[in-house]
C-alpha positions in Angstrom: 43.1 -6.7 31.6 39.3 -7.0 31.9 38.6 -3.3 31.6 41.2 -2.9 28.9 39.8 -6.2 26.5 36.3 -4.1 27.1 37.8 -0.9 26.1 38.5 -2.1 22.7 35.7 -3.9 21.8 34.0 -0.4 22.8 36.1 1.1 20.1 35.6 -1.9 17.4 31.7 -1.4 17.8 32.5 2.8 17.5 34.3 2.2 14.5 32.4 -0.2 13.1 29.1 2.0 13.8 30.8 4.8 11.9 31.6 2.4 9.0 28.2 0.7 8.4 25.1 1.8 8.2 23.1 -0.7 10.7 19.2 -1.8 10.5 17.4 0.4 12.3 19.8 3.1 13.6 19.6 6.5 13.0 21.2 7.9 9.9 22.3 11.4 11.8 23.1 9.7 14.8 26.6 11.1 15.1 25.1 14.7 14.8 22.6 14.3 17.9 26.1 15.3 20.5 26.5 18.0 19.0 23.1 19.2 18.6 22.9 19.3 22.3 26.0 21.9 22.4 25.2 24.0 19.5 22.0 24.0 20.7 20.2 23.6 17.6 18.0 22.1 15.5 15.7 21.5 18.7 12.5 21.2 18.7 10.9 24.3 19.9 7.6 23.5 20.9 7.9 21.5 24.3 8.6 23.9 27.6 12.1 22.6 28.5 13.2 23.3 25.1 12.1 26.9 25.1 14.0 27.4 28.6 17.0 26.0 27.7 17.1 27.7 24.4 16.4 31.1 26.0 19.2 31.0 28.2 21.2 29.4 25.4 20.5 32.8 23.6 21.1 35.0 26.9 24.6 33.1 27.2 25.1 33.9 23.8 23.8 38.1 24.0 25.7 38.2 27.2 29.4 36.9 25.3 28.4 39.0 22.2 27.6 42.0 24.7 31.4 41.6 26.0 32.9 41.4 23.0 31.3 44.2 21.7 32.0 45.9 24.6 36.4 44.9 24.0 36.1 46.0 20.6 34.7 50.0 21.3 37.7 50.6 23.7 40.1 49.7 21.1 42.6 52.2 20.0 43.0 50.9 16.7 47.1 51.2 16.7 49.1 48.7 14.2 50.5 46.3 17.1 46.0 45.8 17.7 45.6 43.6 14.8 45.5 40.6 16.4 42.8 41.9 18.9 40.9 44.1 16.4 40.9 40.9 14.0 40.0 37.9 16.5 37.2 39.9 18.4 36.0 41.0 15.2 36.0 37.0 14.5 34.4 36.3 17.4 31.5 38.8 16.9 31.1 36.8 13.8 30.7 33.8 14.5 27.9 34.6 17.3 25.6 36.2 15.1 26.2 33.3 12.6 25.1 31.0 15.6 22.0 33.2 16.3 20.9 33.3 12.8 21.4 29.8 12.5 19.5 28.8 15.2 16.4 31.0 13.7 17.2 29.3 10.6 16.7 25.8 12.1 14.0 26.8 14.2 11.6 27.9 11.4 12.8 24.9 9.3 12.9 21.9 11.8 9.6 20.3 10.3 11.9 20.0 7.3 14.6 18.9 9.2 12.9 16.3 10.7 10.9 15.1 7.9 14.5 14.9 6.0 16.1 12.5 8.7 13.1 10.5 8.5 13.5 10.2 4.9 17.4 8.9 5.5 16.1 6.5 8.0 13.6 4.7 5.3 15.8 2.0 3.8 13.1 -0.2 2.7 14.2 0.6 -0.9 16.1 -1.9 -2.7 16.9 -3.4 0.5 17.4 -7.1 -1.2 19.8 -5.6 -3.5 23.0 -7.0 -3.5 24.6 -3.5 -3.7 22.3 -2.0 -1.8 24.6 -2.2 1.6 27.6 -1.1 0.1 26.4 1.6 -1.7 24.5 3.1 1.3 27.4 2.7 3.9 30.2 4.2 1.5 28.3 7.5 1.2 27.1 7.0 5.2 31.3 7.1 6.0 31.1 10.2 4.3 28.5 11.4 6.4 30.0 10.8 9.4 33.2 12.3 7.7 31.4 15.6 7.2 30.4 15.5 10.4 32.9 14.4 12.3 35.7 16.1 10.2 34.7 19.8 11.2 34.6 19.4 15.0 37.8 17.3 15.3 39.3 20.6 13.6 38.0 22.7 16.2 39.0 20.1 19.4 42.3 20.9 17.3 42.8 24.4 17.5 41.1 24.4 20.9 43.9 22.4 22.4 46.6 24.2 19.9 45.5 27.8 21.9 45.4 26.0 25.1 48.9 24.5 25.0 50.7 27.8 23.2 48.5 29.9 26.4 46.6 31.9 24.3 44.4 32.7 27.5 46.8 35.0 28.4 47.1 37.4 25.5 44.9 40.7 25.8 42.9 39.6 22.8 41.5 36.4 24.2 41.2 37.9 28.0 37.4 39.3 29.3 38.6 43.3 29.3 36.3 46.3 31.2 37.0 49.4 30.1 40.3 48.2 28.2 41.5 46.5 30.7 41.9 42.8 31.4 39.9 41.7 35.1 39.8 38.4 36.6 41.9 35.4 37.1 44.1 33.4 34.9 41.8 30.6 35.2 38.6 33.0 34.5 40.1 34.2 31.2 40.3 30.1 30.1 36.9 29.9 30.4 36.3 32.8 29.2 37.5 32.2 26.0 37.0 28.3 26.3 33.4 29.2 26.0 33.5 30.4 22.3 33.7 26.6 22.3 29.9 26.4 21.8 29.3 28.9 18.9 32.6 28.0 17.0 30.3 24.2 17.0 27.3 26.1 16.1 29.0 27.8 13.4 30.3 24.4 11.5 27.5 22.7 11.9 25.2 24.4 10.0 27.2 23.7 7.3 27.9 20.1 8.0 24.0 19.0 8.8 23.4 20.5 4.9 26.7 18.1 3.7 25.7 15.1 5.4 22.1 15.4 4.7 23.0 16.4 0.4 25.6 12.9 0.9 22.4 11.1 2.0 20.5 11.9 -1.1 23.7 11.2 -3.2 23.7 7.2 -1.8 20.3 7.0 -2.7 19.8 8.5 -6.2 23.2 5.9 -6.9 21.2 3.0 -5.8 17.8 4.2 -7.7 20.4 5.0 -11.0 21.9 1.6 -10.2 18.7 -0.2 -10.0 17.6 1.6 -13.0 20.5 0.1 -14.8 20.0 -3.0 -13.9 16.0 -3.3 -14.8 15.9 -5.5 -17.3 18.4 -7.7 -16.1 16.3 -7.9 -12.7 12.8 -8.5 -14.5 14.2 -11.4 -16.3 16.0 -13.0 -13.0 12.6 -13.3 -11.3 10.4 -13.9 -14.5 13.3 -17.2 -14.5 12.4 -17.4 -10.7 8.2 -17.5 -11.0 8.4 -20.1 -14.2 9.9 -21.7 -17.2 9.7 -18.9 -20.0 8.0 -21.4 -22.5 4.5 -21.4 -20.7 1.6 -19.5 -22.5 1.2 -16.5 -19.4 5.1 -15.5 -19.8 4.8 -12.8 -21.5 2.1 -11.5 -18.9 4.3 -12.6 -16.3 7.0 -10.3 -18.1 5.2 -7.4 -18.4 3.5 -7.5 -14.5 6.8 -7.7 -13.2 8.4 -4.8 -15.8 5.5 -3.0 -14.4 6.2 -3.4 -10.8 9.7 -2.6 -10.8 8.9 0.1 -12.7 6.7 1.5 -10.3 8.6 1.4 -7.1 11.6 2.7 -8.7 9.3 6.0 -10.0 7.7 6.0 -6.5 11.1 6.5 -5.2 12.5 9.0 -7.6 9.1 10.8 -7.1 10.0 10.5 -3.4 13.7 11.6 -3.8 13.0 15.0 -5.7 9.8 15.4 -3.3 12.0 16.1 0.0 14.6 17.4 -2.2 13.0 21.1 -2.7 12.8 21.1 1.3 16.8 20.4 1.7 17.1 23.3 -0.9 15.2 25.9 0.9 17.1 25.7 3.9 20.6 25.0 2.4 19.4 28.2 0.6 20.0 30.2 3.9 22.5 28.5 5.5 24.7 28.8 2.5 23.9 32.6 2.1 25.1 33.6 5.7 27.8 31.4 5.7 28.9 32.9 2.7 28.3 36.4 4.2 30.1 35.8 7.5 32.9 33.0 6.1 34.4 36.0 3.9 34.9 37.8 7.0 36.8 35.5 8.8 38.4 34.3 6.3 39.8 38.0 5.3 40.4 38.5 9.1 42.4 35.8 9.3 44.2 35.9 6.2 45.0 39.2 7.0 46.5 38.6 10.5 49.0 35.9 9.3 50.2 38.2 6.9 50.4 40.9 9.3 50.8 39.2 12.5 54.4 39.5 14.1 54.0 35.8 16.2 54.5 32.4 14.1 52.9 30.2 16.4 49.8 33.0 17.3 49.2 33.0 13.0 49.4 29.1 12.8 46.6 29.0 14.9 44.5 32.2 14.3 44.8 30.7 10.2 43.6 27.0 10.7 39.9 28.3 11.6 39.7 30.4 8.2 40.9 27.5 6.2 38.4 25.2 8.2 35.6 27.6 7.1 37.5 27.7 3.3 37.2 23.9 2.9 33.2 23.4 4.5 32.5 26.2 1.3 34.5 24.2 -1.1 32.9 21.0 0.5 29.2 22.0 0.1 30.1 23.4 -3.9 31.3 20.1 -4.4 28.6 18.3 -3.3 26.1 19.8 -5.3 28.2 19.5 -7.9 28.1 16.3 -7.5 24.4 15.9 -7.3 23.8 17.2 -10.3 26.2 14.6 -11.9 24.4 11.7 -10.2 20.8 13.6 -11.5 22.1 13.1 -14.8 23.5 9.8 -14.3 19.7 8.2 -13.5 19.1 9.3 -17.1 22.2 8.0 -18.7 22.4 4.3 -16.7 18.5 4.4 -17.9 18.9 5.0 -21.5 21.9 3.0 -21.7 19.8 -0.4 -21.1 18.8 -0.1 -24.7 15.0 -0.2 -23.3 14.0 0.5 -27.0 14.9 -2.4 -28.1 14.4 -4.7 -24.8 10.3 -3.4 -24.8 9.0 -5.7 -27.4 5.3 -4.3 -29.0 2.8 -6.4 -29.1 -0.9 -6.0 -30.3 -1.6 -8.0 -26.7 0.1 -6.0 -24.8 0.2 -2.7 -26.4 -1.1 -0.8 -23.2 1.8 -2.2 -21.1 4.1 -1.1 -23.4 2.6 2.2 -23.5 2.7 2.6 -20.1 6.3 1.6 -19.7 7.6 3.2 -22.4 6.0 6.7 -20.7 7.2 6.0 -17.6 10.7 5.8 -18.8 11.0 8.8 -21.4 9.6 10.7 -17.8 12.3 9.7 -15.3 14.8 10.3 -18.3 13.3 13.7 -19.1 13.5 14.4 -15.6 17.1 13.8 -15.1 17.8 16.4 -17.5 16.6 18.9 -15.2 18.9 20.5 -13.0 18.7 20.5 -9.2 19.5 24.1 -8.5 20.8 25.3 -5.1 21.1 28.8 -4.4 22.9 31.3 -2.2 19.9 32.9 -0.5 17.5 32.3 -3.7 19.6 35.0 -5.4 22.8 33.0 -7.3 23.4 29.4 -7.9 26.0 27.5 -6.1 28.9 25.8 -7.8 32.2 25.4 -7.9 32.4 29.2 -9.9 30.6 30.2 -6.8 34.0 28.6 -4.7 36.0 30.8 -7.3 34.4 34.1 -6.8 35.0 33.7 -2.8 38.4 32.7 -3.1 38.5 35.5 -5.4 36.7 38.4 -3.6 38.5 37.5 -0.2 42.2 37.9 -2.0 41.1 41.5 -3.2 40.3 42.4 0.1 43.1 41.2 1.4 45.5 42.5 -0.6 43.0 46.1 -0.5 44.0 46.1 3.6 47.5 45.5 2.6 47.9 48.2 -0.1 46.5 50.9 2.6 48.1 49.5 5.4 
């Protein structure tokens, strides 16, 4: 009874750690696990990093040698789709992993100097929205996370109960022919476990790290929206408004919220730029190897004679379907909250709450500049590109889904 009472309260403080975002804890937290499998971002200058991620990347030439090896004793008849099509897949998905891990590797600095800039909460921390704001977008965080590698525990378990361990496809073949045990071909193919991680994750560190940015540019716009409001609550707080040094109390405290909401939006589009260059290249071969496997697949559940065997062979190319749509959406969404700085800005009338005055003209100057800046600057648009060549957005979603269903039906047509 003990152990059980202890078992739940293990899973109230789980749930509740994925639901708020606690003082102190780390805002990736949930995304360290599976660091360790995928085997990336690490940092690559201590020793024991550099050995384990060599013979990470030997593990990873040796699979990708044997699946290479599978696919150039293949016949190529019409009842080898299924095998053409999920070593094919698998091919992909390690040299995804390996580009990946160079990709994380030349930009962990950034990496790391993004988590650290999800981990300062320091701003706004009073507010009385503050807390909700940040943990609504930190459950979607987690979400993004979580979400993609509870889809591939799925289909893991999915080809372990339908046994698909024992088809030719999934089986370590020499020379054409399937060798070893039943229980070596589970691990065998149990062991694309690792890249298939690697492969989501690459998009879901750039989701959760772009849903970061989104909770904090709300909570700038919202603070923006609320400045005046806030400058008179504690101008009411310091003193009666009828004494002679008011007005100067007005205007120091305009100032100071002012200036730490500025410092922050400086500090916002500052690390921005460095979650742009490397979303830049994850995006661009995810889009490069995603239309692969998503043409494979789609083409094998067209094609493919076995219900159950195309149930599961589809779910991975709709996983990969919905991180693309996911990551299009997100920026889309960015660029909405950009604007949205502006708008809750200008819409405090600031025009006509700034009140000239002879004494205080070079306040009012300052203020007034400082405003038409962070409103000029939420006109601009946060641009995110597909390998610094197009920009991503939800037309970007439509040209995949596009360009995958003329290949498809292309393989169909010449059957």
């Amino acid at each position: 009874m003990f152990s059980a009472s202890a078992e739940m309260e293990w899973f109230r403080q789980q749930r509740h750690a994925i639901c708020h975002l606690r003082e102190g804890s780390d805002y990736l937290r949930y995304l360290r696990p599976f660091q360790l499998i995928a085997g990336y971002p690490i940092n690559p200058r201590p020793a024991l990093s550099k050995l384990a991620t060599v013979v990470r990347l030997l593990a990873y030439l040796t699979y990708l040698g044997t699946l290479l090896h599978k696919i150039s004793y293949v016949l190529y008849r019409p009842e080898d789709i299924n095998y053409v099509s999920f070593v094919s897949g698998g091919i992909t998905v390690l040299v995804a992993v390996l580009l990946l891990m160079l990709i994380f590797t030349v930009h962990y600095d950034a990496f790391q100097q993004l988590g650290t800039f999800l981990n300062d909460r320091a701003f706004a921390r009073d507010h009385p929205l503050a807390t909700g704001i940040r943990d609504r977008w930190y459950r979607w965080s987690n979400g993004l996370i979580l979400g993609p590698q509870c889809c591939i525990v799925l289909i893991l378990l999915q080809t372990w109960i339908s046994r698909q361990h024992l088809k030719k496809h999934t089986m370590l073949v020499v020379r054409g022919e399937p060798v070893g045990t039943e229980f070596d071909h589970f691990l065998y193919m149990s062991c694309l476990y690792f890249p298939t991680v690697g492969f989501f994750m690459g998009c879901s560190i750039v989701n959760a790290m772009l849903v970061g940015f989104l909770g904090e540019m709300e909570l700038l716009a919202t603070c923006l929206g609320e400045l005046f409001e806030t400058v008179e609550r504690q101008v009411k707080e310091e003193g009666p408004t009828g004494r002679p040094d008011s007005r100067a109390l007005y205007w120091s405290t305009l100032h100071g919220e002012l200036r730490r909401c500025a410092q922050r939006h400086c500090a916002i589009f500052t690390m921005l730029p460095k979650l742009q260059r490397m979303a830049s290249f994850v995006f661009l071969q995810h889009h490069i190897f995603s239309l692969g496997l998503v043409v494979a697949g789609s083409y094998v559940t067209l094609r493919g004679p076995a219900l159950r065997e195309n149930i599961v062979l589809s779910e991975y190319p709709i996983s990969v379907v919905l991180e693309y749509f996911i990551f299009c959406q997100l920026v889309e969404k960015l660029q909405d909250m950009n604007r949205s700085i502006g708008d809750r800005l200008y819409g405090t009338e600031w025009m006509l709450k700034l009140q000239y005055s002879r004494d205080f003209q070079r306040e009012y100057r300052s203020a007034a500049l400082t405003i038409r800046l962070l409103i000029m600057r939420s006109q601009h648009r946060v641009r995110f590109t597909c390998g610094s060549i197009n920009p991503v957005s939800m037309e970007k979603f439509t040209e995949f889904l596009n360009l995958s269903y003329s290949i498809v039906m292309f393989l169909l047509s010449i059957n």
